[in-house]
C-alpha positions in Angstrom: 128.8 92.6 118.5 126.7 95.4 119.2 125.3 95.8 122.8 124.2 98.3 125.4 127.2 100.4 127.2 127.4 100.4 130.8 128.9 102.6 133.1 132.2 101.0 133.0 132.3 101.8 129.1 132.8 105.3 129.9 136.9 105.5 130.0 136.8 103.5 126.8 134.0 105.1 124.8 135.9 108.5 125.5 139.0 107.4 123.7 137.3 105.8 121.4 134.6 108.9 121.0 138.4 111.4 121.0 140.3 109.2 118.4 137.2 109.4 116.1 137.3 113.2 116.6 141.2 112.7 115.4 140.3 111.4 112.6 137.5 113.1 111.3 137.1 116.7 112.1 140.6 118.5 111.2 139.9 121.4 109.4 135.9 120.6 109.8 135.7 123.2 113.3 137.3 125.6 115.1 140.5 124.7 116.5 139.6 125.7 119.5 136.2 122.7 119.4 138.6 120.1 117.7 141.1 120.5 120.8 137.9 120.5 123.2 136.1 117.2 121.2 139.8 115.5 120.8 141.0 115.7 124.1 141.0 112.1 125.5 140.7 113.0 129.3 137.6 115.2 128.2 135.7 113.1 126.7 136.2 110.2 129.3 134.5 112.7 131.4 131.7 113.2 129.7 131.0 109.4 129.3 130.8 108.8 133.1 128.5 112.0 133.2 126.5 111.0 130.1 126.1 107.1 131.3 126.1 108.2 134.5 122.6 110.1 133.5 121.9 108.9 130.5 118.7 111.3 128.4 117.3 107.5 128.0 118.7 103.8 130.0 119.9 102.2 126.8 120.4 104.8 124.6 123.9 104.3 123.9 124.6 101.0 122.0 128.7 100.4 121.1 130.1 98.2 118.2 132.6 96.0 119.4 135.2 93.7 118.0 137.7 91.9 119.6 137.0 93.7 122.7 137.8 97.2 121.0 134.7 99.6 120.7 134.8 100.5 117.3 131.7 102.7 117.5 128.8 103.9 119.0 125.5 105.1 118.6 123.1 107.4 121.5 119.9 108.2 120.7 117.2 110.2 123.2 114.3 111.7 122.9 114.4 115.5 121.0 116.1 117.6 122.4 114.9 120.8 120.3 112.1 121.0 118.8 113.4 122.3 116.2 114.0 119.2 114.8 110.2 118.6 114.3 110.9 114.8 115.4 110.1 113.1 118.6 113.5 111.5 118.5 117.4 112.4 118.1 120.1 110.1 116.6 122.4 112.6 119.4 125.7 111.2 118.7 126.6 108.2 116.2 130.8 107.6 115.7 132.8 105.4 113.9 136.8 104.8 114.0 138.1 104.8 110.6 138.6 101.2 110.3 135.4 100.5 110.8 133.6 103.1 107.9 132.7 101.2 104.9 132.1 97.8 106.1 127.9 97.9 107.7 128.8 98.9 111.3 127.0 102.3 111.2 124.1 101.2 109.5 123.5 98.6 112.7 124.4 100.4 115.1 121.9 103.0 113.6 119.6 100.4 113.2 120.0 99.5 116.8 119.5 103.0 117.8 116.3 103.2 116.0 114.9 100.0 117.7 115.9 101.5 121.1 113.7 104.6 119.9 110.8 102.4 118.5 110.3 100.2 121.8 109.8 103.5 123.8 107.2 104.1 121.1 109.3 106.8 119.4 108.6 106.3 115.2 110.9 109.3 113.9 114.3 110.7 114.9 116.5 113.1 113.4 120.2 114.0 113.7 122.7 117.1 113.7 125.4 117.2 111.7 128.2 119.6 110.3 127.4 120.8 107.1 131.1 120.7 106.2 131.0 117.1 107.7 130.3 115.8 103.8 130.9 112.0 104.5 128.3 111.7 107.5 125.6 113.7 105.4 126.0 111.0 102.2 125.8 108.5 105.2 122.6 110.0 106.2 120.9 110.4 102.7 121.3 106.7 102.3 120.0 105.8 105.1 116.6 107.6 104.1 117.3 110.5 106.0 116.1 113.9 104.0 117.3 117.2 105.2 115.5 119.1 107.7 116.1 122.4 109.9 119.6 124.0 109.4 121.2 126.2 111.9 124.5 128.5 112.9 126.1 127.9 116.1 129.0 129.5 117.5 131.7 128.3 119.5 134.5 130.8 120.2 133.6 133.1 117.9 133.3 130.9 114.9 130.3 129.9 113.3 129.2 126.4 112.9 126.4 125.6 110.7 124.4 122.0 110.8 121.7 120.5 109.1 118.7 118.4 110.9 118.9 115.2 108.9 115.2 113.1 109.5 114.2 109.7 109.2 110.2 110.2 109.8 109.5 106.4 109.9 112.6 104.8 111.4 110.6 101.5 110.2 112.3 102.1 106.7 115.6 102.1 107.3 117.4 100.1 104.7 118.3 96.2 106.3 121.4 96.6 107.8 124.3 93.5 106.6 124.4 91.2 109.3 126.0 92.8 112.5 127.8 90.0 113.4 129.6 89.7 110.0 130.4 93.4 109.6 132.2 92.8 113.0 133.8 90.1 111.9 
């Protein structure tokens, strides 16, 4: 099931949001970013802030099964123009178990229909260059690459690429939600 996250989501998102870090990002950043991004009680934080205040009400959508939140996906308007969209794809996280199998593709699908009702048509999102799984993700979604830049975070440099869907219309049909949570 994919629905809108509420403010009691926060303490799970978080775990969920730190166990995908887990799984994902070792040798991908800094140590000292994995330790920040994987750190359960951090990240529970920053879900009661983020849904607290949320950049747009019903931007964050969550893939659940069972109960468990497998994923999620938080779109908002641009944050940067740099992006040269009017929307951002700012966060979109999978657990392992649930890669492969159509959840992302809804819940970005359900991210761009968020984007679309508030009349938003194109979005773009930031991810880690070295991150080579979510940019193939990306490409077949329809997104193309955009803007690239270095960030640093104690010390290190961290380079992303923009990647942009400019007619979120297109997105390639997603498998039936219901059935990739099944």
């Amino acid at each position: 099931m994919i629905r809108p996250a509420t403010r009691a989501d926060a303490p799970a998102i978080g775990e969920m949001h730190a166990r995908s870090w887990t799984e994902t990002y070792p040798g991908l950043v800094p140590a000292a970013l994995f330790e920040e991004m994987a750190d359960p009680a951090r990240r529970r934080a920053a879900w009661a802030r983020n849904l607290a205040e949320p950049l747009l009400e019903g931007g964050t959508l969550l893939a659940e099964e069972a109960g468990a939140i497998l994923g999620f996906v938080s779109v908002c308007p641009a944050r940067e123009p740099a992006l040269g969209t009017r929307g951002e794809v700012s966060g979109l996280y999978l657990l392992r178990q649930a890669q492969r199998r159509g959840i992302g593709l809804a819940l970005l699908r359900a991210g761009a229909s968020r984007l679309m009702a508030e009349g938003i048509t194109d979005a773009a999102a930031w991810v880690l260059d070295a991150n080579h799984q979510a940019r193939a993700f990306y490409v077949a979604t329809g997104a193309i690459p955009g803007a690239s830049d270095t960030g640093f975070h104690s010390g290190h440099a961290i380079s992303e690429t923009a990647y942009v869907w400019r007619d979120l219309a297109t997105l390639p049909p997603a498998r039936d939600p219901s059935a990739a949570l099944r």
